[in-house]
C-alpha positions as CSV (number, residue, x, y, z in Angstrom):
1,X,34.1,112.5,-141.4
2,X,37.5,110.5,-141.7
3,X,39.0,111.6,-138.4
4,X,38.9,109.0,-135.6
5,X,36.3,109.6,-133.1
6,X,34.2,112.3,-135.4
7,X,31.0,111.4,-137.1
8,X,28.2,113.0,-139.3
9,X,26.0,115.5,-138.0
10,X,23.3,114.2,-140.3
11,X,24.3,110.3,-139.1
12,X,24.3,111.7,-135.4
13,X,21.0,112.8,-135.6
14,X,19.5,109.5,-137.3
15,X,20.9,107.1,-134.8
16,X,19.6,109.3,-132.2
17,X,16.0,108.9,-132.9
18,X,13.6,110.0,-130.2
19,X,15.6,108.2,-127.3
20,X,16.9,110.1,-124.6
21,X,20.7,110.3,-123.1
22,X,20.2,107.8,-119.9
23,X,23.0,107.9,-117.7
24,X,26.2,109.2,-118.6
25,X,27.6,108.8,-122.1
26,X,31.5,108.8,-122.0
27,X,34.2,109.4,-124.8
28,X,37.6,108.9,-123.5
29,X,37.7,109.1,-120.3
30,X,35.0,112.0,-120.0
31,X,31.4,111.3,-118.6
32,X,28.1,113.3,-119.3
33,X,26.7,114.3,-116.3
34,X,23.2,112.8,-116.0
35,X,20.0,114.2,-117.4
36,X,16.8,115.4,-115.4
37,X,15.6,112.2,-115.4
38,X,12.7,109.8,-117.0
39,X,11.5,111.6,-120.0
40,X,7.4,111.7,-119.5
41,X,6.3,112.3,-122.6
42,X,8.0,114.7,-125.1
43,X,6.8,118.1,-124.7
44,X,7.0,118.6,-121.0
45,X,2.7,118.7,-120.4
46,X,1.1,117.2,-117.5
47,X,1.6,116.7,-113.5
48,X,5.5,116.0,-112.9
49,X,6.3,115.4,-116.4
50,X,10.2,115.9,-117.5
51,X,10.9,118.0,-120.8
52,X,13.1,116.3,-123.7
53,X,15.8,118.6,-124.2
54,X,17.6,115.9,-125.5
55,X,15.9,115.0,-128.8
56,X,16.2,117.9,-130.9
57,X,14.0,119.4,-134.4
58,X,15.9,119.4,-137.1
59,X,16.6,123.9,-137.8
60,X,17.7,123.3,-141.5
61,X,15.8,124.7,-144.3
62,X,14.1,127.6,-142.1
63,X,16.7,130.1,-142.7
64,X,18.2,129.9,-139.3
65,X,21.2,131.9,-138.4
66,X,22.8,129.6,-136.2
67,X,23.0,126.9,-138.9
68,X,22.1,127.6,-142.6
69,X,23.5,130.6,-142.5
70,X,26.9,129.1,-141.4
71,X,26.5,126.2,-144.4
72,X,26.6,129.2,-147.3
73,X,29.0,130.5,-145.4
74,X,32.0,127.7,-144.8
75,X,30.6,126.3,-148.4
76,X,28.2,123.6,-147.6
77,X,26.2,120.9,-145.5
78,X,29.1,118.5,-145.0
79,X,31.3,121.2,-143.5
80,X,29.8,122.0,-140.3
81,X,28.7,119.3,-138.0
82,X,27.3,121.2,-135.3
83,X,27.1,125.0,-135.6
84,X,27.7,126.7,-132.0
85,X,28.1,130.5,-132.8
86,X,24.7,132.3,-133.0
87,X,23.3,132.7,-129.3
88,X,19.9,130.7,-129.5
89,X,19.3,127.7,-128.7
90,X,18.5,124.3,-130.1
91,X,15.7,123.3,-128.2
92,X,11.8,123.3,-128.9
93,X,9.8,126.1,-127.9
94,X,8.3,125.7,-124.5
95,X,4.3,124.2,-125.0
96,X,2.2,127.2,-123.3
97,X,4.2,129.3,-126.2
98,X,3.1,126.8,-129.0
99,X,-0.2,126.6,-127.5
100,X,-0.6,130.8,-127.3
101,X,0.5,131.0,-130.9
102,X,-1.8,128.2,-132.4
103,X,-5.1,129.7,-130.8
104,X,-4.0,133.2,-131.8
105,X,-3.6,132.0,-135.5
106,X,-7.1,131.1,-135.5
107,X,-7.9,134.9,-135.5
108,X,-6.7,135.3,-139.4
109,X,-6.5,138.9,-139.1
110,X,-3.0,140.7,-138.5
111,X,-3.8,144.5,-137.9
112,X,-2.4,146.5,-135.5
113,X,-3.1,145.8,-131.9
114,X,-2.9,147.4,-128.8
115,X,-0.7,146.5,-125.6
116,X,-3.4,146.1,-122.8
117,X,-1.9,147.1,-119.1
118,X,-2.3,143.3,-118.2
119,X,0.3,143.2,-120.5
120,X,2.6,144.7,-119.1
121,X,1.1,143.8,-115.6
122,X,2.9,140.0,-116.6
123,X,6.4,141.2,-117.4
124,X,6.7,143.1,-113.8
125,X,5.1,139.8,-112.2
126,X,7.1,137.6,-113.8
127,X,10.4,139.4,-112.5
128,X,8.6,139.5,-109.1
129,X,7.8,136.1,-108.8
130,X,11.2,134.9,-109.9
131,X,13.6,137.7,-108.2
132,X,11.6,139.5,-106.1
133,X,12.4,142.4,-108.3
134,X,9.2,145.2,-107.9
135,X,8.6,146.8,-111.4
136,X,5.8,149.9,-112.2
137,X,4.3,148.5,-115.0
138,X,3.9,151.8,-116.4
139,X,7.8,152.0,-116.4
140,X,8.0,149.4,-118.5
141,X,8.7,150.1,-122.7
142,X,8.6,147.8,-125.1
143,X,10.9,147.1,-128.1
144,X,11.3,144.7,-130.9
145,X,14.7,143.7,-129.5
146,X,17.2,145.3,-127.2
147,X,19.1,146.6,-129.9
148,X,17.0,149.6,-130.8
149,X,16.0,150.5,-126.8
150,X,20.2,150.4,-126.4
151,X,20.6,153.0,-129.5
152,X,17.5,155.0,-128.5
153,X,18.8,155.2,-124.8
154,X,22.4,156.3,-125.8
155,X,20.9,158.9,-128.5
156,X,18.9,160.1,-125.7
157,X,22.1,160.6,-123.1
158,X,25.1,160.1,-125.2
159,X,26.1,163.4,-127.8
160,X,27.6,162.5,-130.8
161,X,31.5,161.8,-130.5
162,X,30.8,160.7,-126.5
163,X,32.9,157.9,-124.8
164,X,30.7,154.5,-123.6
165,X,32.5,152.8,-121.1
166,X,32.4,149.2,-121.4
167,X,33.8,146.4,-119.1
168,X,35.9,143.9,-121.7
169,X,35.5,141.9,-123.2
170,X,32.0,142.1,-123.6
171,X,28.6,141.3,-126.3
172,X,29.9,142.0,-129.8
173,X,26.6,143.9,-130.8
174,X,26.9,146.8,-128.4
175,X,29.8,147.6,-130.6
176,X,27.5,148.5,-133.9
177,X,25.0,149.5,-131.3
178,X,27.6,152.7,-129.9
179,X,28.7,153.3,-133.4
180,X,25.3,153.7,-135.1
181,X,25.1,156.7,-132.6
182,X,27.9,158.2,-133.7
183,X,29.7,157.3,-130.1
184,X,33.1,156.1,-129.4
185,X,33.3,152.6,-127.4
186,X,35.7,152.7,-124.7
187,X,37.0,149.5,-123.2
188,X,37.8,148.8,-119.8
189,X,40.2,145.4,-119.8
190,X,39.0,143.1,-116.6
191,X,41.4,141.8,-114.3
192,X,41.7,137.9,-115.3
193,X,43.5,135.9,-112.8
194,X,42.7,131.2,-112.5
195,X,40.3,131.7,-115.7
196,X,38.1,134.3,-113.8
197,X,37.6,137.5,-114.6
198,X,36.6,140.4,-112.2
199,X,35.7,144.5,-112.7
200,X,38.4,146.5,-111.8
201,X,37.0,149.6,-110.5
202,X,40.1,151.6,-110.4
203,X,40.7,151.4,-114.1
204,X,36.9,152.3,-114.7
205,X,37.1,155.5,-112.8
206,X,40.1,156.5,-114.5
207,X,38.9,155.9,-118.0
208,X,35.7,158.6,-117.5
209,X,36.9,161.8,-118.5
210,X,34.2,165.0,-119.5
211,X,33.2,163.1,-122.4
212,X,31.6,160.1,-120.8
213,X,28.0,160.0,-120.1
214,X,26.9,156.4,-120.3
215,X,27.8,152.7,-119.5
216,X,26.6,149.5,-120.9
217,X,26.9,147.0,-118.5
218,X,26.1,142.7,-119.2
219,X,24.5,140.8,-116.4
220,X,25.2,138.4,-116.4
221,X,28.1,138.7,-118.8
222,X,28.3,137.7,-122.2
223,X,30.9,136.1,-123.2
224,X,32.5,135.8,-120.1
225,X,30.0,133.8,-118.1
226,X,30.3,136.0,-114.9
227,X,27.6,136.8,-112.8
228,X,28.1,140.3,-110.5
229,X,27.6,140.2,-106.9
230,X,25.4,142.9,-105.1
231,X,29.0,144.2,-103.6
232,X,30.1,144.3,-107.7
233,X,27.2,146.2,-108.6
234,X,27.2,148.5,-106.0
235,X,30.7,149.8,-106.3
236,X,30.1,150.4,-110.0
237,X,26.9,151.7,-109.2
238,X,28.3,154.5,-106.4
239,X,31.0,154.7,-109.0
240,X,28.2,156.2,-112.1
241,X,25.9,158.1,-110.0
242,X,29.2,160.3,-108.4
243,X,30.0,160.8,-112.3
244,X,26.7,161.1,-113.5
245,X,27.1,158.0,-115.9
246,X,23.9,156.8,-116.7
247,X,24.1,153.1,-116.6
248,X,22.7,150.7,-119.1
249,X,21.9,147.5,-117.9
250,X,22.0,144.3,-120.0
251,X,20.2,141.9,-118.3
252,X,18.7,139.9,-120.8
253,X,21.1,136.2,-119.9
254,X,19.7,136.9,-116.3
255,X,17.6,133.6,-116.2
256,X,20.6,131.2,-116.8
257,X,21.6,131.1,-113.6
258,X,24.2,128.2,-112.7
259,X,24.8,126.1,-109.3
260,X,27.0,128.3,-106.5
261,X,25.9,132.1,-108.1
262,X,23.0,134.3,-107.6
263,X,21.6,137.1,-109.8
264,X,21.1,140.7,-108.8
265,X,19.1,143.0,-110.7
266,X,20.6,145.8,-110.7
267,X,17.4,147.7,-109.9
268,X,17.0,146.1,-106.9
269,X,19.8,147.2,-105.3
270,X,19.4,149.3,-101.6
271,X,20.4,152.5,-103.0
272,X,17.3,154.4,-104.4
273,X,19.8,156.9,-106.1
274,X,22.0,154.6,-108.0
275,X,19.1,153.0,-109.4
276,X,17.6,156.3,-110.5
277,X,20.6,156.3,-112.5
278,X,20.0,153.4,-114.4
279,X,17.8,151.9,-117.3
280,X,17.7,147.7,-117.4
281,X,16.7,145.9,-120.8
282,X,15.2,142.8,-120.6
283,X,13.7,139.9,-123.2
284,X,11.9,136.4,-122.7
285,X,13.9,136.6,-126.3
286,X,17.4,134.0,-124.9
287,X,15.1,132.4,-121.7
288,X,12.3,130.7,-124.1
289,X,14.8,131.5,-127.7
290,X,12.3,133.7,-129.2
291,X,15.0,136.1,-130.8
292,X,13.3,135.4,-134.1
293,X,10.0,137.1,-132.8
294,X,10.9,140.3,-132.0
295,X,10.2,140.9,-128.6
296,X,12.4,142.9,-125.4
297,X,11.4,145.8,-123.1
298,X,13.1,148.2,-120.8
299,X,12.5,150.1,-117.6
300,X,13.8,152.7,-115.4
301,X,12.0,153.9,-111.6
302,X,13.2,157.6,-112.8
303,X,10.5,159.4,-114.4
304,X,12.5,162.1,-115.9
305,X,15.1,159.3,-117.7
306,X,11.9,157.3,-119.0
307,X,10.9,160.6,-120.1
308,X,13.9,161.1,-122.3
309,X,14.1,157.7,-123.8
310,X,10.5,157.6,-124.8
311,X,11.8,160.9,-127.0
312,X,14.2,159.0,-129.2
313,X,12.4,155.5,-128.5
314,X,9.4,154.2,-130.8
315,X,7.7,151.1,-129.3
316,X,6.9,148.2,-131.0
317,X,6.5,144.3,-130.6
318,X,5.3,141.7,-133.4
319,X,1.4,140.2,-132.1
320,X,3.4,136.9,-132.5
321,X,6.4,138.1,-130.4
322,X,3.6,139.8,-127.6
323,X,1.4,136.3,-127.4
324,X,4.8,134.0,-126.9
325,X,6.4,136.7,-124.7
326,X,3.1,136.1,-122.6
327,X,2.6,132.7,-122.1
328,X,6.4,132.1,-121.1
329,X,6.1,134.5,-118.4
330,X,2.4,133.3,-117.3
331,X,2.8,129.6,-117.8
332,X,6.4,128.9,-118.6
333,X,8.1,128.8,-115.1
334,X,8.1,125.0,-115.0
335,X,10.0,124.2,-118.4
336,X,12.3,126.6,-117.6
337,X,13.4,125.7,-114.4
338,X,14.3,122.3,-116.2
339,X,16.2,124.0,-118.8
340,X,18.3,125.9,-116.6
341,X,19.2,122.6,-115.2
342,X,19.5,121.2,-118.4
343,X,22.0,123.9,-119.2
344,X,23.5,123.8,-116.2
345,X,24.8,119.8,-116.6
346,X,25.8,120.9,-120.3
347,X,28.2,123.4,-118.9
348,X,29.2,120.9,-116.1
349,X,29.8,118.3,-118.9
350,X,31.8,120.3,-121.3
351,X,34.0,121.4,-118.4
352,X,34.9,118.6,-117.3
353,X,35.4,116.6,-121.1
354,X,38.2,119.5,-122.2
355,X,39.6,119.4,-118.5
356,X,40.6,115.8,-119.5
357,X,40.6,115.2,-122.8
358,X,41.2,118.7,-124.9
359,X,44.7,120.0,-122.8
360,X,44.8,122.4,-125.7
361,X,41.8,124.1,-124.8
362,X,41.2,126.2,-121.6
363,X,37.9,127.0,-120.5
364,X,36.1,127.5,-116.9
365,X,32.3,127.0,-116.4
366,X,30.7,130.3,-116.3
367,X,28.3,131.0,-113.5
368,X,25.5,132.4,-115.9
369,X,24.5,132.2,-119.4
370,X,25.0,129.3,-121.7
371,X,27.7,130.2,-123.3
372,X,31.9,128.7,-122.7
373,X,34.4,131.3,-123.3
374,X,37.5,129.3,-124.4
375,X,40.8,130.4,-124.3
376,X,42.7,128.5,-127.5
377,X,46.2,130.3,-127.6
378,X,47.5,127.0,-127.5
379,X,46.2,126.1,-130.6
380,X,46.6,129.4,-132.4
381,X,50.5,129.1,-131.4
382,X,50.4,125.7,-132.9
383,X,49.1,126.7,-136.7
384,X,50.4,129.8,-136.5
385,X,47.3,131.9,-136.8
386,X,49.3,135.3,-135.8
387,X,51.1,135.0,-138.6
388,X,48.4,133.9,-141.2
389,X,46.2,137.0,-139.7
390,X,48.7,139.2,-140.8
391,X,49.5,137.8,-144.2
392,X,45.3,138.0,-145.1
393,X,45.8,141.4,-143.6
394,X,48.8,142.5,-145.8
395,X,46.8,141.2,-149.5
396,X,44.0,143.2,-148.9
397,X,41.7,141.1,-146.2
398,X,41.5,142.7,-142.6
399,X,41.5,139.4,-140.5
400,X,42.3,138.5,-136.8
401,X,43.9,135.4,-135.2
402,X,40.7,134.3,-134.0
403,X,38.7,135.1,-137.5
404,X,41.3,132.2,-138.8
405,X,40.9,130.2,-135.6
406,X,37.4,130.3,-136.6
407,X,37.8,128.9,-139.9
408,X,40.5,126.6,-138.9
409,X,38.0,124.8,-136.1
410,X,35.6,124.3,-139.0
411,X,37.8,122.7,-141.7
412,X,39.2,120.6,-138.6
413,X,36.8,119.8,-136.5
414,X,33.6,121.1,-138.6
415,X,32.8,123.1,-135.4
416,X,31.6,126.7,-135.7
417,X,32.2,129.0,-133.0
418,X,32.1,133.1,-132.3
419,X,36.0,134.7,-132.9
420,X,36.8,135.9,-129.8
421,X,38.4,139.4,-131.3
422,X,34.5,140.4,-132.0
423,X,34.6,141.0,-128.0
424,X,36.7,143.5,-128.1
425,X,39.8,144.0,-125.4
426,X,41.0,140.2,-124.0
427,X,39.3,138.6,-126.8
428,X,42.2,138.4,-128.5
429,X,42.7,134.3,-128.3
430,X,39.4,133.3,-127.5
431,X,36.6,131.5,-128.9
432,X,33.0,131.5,-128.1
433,X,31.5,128.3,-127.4
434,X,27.3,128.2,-127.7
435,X,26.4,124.8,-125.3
436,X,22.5,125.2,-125.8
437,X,22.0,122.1,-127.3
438,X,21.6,118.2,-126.4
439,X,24.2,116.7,-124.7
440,X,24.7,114.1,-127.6
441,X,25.1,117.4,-130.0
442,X,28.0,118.5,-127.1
443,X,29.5,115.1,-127.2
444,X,29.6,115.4,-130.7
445,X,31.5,118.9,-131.1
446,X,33.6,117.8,-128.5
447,X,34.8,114.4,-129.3
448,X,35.5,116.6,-132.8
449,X,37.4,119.5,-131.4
450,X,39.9,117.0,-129.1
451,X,40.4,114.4,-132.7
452,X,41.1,117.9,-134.4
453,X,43.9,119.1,-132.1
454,X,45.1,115.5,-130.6
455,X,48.0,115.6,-132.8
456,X,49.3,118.9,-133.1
């Protein structure tokens, strides 16, 4: 890269070696907040030790999503330096998982296997341990993602042409997921006021008319980082069961939990009824990144909406997506509590870097997930991306500001990140901003992203 203060992804990750960020590592007059702490060997075993999150695998050449497919995409290795779209994350796997999987590929035989109760008697102690959140393990379905549980829960309680109401913006995929089904997504705009958004309640219960049966709801959200309170959920909550909306309960970011909030599943809440009225869908899938193998679940405490799922549902995991999913939730507790912290510090980090050296981009640390939602009006109003949208548009290409914003922040900066129009209502000039990577990975996008708009 020419521009001043941008370098090679490729030359980043050479210099970098095996060592560790100590300290803070500045550009401008930003500083990295300070990692866990003496790195004790790299992969996290033994009494005390600290995990590496900062020395990262390389993910080319293994078809991943978040980066090769983003090189075919934009044309090439030396046009994305550090790809944060696709919501996974960087890091190596967590050891117990590594350790699970290499003792079960010592049994070379991959026929179908059974889901023992102890199974299942994991997931519900795992969620117990770490919220105090009491699950029948009988309740408890699996699935091969969230996806399909989503779709077979809304073809179970949605008819064809129904209204899912949706606080927005909100997770691009439950978009494709409410269309598969033949439903109509129905967005209810947030109230945004300093950067933070809130549920307005008012607007919600006006939007359900006879044609509303169901609501998805993301907590914590994605992309908008928030966190609901018990109050929050209770409201909505009270709201659904008095107009018999069944709600659908995302909670699969629910383990990135960041400094000041606290998560509430919503089927712990004091009201028996309003949780009868709900279904949550869960994953170890974004705690330990195991998208790739396959693995979610769902419950419900109401028999009767179990019952109807379990209709339109079929279960499934992969054996490789069952034996990881285990060993994070039986042996994973420790690494994770380091990369929450990890994660946490990132987010502190890039908060405070675009605070004082990016003006043109607005952003305010979200209280879950790992994921920035960054407001860059200022920049669309600068290249005129209004104005490009709408010429694409007119010769034949349906694009959005963002969509150009997207490809702009690539050819300038050679940063990747998720157009914020894929997030439907308030999305309109954001971007999506994936921070689950080292923080010399960070430094790098963002030294990048402050040379690209410096001078516009």
């Amino acid at each position: 890269m020419s521009r001043e203060g941008g370098f090679g992804r490729r030359a980043f990750l050479r210099s970098a070696g095996l060592s560790a960020l100590a300290g803070a590592v500045a550009t401008g007059s930003a500083a990295a907040a300070p990692i866990l702490g003496p790195i004790v060997g790299l992969d996290g075993e033994g009494p005390g030790a600290k995990v590496d999150f900062d020395t990262l695998q390389e993910r080319l050449g293994i078809d991943s999503t978040k980066w090769d497919e983003q090189y075919r995409r934009f044309g090439g290795k030396d046009k994305v330096d550090v790809g944060m779209g696709i919501a996974d994350m960087d890091f190596k796997s967590a050891p117990c998982i590594q350790k699970a999987l290499a003792e079960r590929l010592q049994h070379d035989n991959w026929g179908y296997v059974t889901m023992s109760p102890a199974y299942f008697e994991t997931i519900a102690a795992f969620n117990k341990r770490r919220y105090g959140l009491e699950i029948d393990p009988k309740t408890i379905m699996n699935s091969n993602a969230v996806h399909p549980s989503i779709i077979a829960t809304l073809r179970a309680f949605s008819p064809p042409g129904s209204r899912v109401l949706m606080f927005a913006p909100i997770y691009s995929g439950f978009y494709s997921d409410i269309r598969i089904v033949g439903n109509k997504p129905a967005d209810v705009p947030m109230k945004l006021v300093n950067g933070r958004y809130s549920m307005d309640f008012e607007a919600f219960e006006r939007a359900i008319d006879i044609d509303t049966h169901t609501t998805i709801l993301c907590n914590p959200q994605n992309p908008t980082g928030n966190v609901w309170s018990k109050q929050d959920l209770m409201t909505l909550g009270e709201i659904c069961l008095k107009h018999r909306i069944l709600v659908l309960a995302d909670e699969v970011h629910c383990d990135f939990i960041n400094k000041g909030a606290k998560y509430t599943p919503f089927a712990s809440l004091p009201n028996e009824a309003v949780v009868r009225n709900s279904v949550t869908f869960k994953s170890a899938a974004k705690s330990f990144n195991l998208a790739g193998m396959q693995v979610a679940y769902l419950f419900s405490n109401n028999k009767e909406v179990v019952a109807k799922i379990k209709a339109w549902h079929r279960e499934g995991i992969s054996t490789p997506g069952m034996v990881a999913q285990r060993a994070a939730y039986t042996e994973g507790d420790a690494w994770l509590d380091q990369l929450v912290a990890y994660n946490d510090a990132n987010l502190t980090f890039v908060d405070d870097y675009m605070r004082k050296n990016i003006p043109m981009l607005k952003s305010v640390k979200p209280e879950g997930t790992y994921l920035g939602w960054v407001d860059v009006s200022a920049v669309m109003a600068k290249i005129g991306a209004v104005a490009k949208a709408e010429e694409a548009t007119k010769n034949g290409t349906p694009t959005t500001p963002t969509q150009v914003m997207e490809r702009w922040f690539v050819e300038h900066a050679k940063v990747q990140m998720n157009p914020g129009s894929s997030f439907g209502t308030g999305g309109e000039a954001r971007m999506r901003m994936n921070c689950a990577t080292s923080r010399k990975m960070l430094e790098l996008a963002l030294s990048n992203l402050a040379a690209a708009t410096r001078n516009l």
